[in-house]
C-alpha positions in Angstrom: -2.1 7.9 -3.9 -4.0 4.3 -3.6 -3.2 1.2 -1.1 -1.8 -0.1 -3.7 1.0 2.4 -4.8 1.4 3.2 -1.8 2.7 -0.8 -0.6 4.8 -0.6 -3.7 6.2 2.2 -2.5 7.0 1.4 0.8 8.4 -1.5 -1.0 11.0 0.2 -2.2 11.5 3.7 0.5 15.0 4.9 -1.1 13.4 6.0 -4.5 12.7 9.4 -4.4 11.3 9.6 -8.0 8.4 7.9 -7.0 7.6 9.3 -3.8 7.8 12.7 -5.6 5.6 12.0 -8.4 2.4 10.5 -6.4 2.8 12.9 -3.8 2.3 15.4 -6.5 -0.2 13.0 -8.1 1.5 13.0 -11.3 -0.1 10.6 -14.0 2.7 8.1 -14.4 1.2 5.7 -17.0 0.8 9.0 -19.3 4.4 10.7 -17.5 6.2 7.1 -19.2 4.4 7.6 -22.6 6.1 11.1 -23.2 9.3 9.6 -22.3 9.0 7.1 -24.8 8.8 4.0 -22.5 4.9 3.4 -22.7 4.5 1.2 -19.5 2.6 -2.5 -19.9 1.7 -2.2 -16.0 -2.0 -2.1 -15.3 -5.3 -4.1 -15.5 -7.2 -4.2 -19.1 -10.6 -2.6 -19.4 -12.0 -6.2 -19.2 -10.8 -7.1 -16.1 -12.0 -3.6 -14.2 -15.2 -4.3 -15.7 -15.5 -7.5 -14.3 -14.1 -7.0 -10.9 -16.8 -4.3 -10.6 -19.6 -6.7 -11.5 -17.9 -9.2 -8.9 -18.0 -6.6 -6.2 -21.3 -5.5 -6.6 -22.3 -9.4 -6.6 -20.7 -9.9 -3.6 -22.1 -6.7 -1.5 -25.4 -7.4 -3.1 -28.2 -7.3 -0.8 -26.8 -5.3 2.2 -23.5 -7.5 1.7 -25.2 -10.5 3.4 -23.0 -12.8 1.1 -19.5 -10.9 2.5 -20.8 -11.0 6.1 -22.0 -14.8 5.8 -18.2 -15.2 5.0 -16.3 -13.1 7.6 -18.4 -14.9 10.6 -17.7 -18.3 8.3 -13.8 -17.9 8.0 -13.0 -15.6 11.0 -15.4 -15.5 13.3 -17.6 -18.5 14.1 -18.2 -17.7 17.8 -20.2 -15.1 17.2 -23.9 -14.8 16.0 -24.8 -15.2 12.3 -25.4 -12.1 10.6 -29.3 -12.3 10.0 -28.9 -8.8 9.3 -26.4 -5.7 9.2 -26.4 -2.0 9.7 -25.2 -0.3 6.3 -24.4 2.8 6.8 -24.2 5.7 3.9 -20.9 7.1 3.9 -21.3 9.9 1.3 -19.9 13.3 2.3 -18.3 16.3 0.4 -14.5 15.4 -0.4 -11.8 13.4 1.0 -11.4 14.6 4.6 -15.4 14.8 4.7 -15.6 10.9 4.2 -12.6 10.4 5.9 -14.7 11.8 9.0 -18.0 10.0 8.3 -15.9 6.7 8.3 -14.4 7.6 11.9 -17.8 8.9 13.0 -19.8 5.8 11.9 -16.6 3.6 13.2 -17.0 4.6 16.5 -20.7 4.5 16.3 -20.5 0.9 15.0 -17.8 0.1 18.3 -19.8 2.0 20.9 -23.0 -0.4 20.2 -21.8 -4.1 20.4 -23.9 -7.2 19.7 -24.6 -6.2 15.4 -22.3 -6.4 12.9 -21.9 -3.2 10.6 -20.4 -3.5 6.9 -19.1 -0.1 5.9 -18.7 0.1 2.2 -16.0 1.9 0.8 -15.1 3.6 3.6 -12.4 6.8 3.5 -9.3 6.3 5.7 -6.2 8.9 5.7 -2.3 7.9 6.7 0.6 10.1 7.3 2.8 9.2 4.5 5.7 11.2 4.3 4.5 14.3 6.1 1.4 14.3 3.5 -2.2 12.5 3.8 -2.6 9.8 1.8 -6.5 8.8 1.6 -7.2 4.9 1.1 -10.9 3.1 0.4 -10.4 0.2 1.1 -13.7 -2.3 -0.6 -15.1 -2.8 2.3 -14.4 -2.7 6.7 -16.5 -5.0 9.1 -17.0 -4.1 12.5 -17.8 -7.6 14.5 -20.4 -8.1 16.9 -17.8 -7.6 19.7 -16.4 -4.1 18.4 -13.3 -5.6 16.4 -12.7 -4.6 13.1 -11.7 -6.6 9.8 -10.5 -5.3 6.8 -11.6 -7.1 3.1 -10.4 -7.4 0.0 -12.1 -8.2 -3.4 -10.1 -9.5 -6.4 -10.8 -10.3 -9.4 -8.6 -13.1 -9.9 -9.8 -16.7 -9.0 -9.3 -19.0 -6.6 -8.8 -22.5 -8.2 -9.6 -25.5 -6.2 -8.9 -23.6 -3.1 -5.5 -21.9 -4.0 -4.4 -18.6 -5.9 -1.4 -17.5 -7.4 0.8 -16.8 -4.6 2.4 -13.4 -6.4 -2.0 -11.8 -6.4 -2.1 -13.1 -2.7 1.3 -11.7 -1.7 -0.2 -8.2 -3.6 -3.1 -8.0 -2.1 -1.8 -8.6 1.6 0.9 -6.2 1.0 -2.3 -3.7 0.0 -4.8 -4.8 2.9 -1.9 -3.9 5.2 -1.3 -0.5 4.3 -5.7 -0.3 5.6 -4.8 -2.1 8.2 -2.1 0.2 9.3 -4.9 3.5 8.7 -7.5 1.9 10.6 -5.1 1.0 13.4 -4.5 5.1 13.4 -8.5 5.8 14.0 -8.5 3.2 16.9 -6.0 4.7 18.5 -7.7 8.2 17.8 -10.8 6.9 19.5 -8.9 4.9 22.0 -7.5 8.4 23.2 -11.6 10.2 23.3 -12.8 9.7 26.9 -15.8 7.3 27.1 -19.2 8.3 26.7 -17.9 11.8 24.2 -17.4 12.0 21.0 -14.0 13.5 20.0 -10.6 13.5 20.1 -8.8 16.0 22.2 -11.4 18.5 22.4 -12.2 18.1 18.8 -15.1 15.6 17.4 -17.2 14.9 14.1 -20.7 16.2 14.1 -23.5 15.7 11.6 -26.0 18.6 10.7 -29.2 16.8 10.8 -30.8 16.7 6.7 -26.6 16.7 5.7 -24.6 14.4 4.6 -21.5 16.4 5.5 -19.5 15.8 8.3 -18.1 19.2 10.0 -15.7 19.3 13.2 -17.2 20.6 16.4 -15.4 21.7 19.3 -17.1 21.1 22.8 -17.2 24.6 25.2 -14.9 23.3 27.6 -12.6 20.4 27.4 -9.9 19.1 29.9 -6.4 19.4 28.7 -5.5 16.4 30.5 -7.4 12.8 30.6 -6.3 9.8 33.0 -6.3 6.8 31.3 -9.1 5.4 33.2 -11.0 7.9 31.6 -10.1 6.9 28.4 -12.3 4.7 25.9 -10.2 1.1 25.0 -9.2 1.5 21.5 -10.7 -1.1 19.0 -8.9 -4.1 17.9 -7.8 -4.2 13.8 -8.0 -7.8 13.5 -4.6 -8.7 11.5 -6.3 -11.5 9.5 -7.9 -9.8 7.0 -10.5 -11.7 4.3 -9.7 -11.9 0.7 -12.7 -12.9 -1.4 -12.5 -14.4 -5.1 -14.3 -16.0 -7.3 -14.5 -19.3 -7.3 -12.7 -21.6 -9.9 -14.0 -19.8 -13.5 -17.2 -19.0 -12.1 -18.6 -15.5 -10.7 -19.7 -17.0 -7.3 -17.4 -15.8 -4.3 -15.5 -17.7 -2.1 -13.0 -16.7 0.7 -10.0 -17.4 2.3 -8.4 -15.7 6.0 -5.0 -14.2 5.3 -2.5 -13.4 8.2 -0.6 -10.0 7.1 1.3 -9.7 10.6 4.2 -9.6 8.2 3.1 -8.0 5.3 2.2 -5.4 8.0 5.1 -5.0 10.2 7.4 -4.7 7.0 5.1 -2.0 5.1 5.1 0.2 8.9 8.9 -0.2 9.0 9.2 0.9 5.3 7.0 4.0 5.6 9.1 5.5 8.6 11.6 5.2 6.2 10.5 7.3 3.2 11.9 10.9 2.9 9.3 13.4 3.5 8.1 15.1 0.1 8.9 18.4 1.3 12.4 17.2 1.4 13.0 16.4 -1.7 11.2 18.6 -3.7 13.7 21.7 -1.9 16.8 19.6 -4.1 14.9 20.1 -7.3 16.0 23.0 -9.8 13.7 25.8 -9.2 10.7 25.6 -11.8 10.7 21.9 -12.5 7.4 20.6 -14.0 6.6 17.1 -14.6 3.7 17.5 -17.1 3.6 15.4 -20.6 2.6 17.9 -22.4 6.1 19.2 -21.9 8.9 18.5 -24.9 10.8 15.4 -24.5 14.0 16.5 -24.0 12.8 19.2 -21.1 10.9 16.7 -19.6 13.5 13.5 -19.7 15.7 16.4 -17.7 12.9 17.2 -15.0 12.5 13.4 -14.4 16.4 12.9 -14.4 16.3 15.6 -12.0 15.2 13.3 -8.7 17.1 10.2 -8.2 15.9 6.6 -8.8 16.7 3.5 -7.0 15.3 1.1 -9.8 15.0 -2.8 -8.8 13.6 -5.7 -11.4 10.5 -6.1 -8.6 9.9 -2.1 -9.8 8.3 -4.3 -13.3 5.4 -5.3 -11.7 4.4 -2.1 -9.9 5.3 1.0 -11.1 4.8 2.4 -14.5 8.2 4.1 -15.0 9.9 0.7 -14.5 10.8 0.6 -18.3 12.4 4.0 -18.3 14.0 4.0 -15.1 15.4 0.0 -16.2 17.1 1.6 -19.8 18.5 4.5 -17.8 19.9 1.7 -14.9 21.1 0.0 -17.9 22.9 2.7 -19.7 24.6 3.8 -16.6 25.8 0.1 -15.7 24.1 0.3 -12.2 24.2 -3.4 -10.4 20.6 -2.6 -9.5 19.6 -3.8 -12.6 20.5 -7.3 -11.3 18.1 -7.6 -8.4 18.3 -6.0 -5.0 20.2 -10.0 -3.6 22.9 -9.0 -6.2 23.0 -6.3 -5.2 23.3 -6.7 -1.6 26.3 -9.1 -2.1 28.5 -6.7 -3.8 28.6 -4.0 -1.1 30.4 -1.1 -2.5 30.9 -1.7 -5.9 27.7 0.0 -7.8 28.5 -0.9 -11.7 28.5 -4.0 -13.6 32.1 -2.5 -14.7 33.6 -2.0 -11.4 32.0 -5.6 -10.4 34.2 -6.8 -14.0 36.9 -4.7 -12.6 37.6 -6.3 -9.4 36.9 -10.0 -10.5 40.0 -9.5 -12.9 42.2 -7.6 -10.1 42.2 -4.6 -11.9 40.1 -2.8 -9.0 39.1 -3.3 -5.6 40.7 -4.0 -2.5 41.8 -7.4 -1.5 40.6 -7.0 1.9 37.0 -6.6 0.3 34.9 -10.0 1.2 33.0 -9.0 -1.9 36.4 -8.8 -3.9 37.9 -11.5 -2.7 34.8 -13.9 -3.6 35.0 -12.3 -7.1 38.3 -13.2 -7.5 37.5 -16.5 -6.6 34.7 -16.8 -8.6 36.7 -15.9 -11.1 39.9 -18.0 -11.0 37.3 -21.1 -10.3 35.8 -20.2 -13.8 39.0 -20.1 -15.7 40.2 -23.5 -13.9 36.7 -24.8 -15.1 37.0 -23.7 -18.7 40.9 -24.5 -18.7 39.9 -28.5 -18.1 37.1 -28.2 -20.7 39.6 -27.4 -23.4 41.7 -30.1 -22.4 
């Protein structure tokens, strides 16, 4: 599971079918093709390609483009970047980076004064019970120890501005690194100064490896003060999004404040179900592979509840199944999640038709009674147009 599915999914915490599906890593672009509702969500070929050509352009020569741009857009006080520690972050699978990025983190921290540019770094996050591991383009640790997470899009930045919608997106995706990193501060917030670990436990390198292996010191107090403690890093929460500029390929940069973005996406995620929980209400046996026949496989998908919103369009791939089966059923959740919202406890466009006539619904209802009125407004509206 990426940042990015991972912010649409803590955009929307009540749908189970999703959070089942990537926690099981199931290919949903090819799971929506055997349904029959091949999904239009996605970037084209062309647009990966370039975005990788723009990346490398922009972390070309030890990334001394991207650093002249953090120190120019978020941190002027401190001294240019003439040059940058680059550390290689290669190890043997995803909990192997995800140590080498901690280890070289708090290496990076416990030597102020230089900035470091870690490039693709590995960070995990508790989603759901489960690890989700993120790589974010690229972390900077500042001269003074504080770290800053950036983005690199594709999509330009015309005279200064982007489309709102791509910044809102990408924000929503910095946060959820923002929110990972914050968890390896506070791991290395909680190490006592001058060691390397966390509890008794720490990341050592085999010298001639490249893989990171846990080590656990001979004897290790169960207990630490807090003046023994090591202050936890800062995550700066104004993180830098780089573009290119107008329709050329040279980079240009713009500071984005996701204090919002972030605070929503960390309430969202205490929200989500744990996996475990819902995979114990499925029918025993249930697969979700596409190779399986339709109709066995519309039923294993049926089989875990959706909570399907029009925003779903733009960031999940099952958004045109999951929207004919909302429709079929009549669901108001078609509508929007404000429509929604409005009509409190009635669920279908038929009940909502229902109680507007007075043929359902209780009077009491604030959400039948403006119905009603809705409704006997309209027919005084159309009665003075026929006259």
């Amino acid at each position: 599971m990426d940042a990015r599915a991972l912010a649409a999914l803590a955009a929307n915490p009540g749908c189970a079918r999703r959070a089942i599906l990537d926690g099981a890593g199931v290919n949903k672009a090819a799971l929506a093709s055997a349904l029959g509702s091949p999904s239009a969500f996605g970037q084209s070929q062309f647009a990966l390609t370039r975005g990788n050509a723009f990346e490398a352009r922009v972390k070309a020569d030890g990334g001394a483009e991207l650093l002249r741009l953090v120190h120019e857009k978020l941190d002027r006080t401190a001294e240019p970047p003439a040059e940058a520690r680059v550390p290689d972050l290669t190890a043997t699978g995803p909990q192997g980076r995800t140590a080498r990025t901690a280890l070289e983190l708090r290496e990076a921290t416990a030597h102020p004064g230089a900035w470091t540019l870690l490039d693709h770094p590995m960070l995990a996050l508790d989603v759901a019970g489960s690890p989700a591991f993120l790589e974010p383009d690229a972390v900077v640790v500042h001269p003074d120890g504080s770290w800053t997470v950036v983005e690199i899009k594709s999509f330009p930045l015309l005279d200064g501005s982007a489309d709102p919608a791509k910044v809102g997106a990408a924000a929503r995706q910095a946060a959820v690194y923002v929110l990972a990193l914050e968890e390896v501060a506070a791991r290395l917030g909680a190490e006592p100064e001058g060691r390397a670990g966390v509890e008794g436990a720490s990341a050592r390198r085999p010298e001639g490896s490249n893989t990171v292996a846990p080590s656990i010191p001979a004897e290790a107090p169960r207990r630490r003060s807090a003046q023994d403690r090591a202050p936890s890093p800062r995550v700066r929460h104004r993180i830098l999004l780089v573009c290119p500029r107008d329709f050329s390929n040279l980079p240009a940069a713009s500071a984005v404040d996701i204090r919002k973005q972030r605070a929503v996406t960390a309430r969202q995620l205490t929200r989500l179900t744990r996996i475990e929980d819902i995979a114990e209400t499925l029918p025993e046996g249930t697969c979700f592979s596409p190779e399986l026949p339709t109709d066995e496989l519309t039923a294993a998908v049926e089989s875990v509840p959706a909570t399907y919103a029009p925003e779903c369009l733009s960031a999940c791939e099952l958004a045109f199944h999951c929207r004919a089966r909302s429709r079929e059923t009549g669901a108001v959740t078609s509508l929007g999640r404000p429509v929604r919202a409005e009509l409190g406890g009635l669920t279908t466009v038929e009940g909502v038709l229902a109680a507007a006539r007075g043929e359902a619904g209780d009077p009491d209802d604030p959400a039948v009674a403006a119905l009603r009125r809705a409704a006997a407004l309209r027919a005084e509206a159309l009665e003075a147009a026929c006259r």
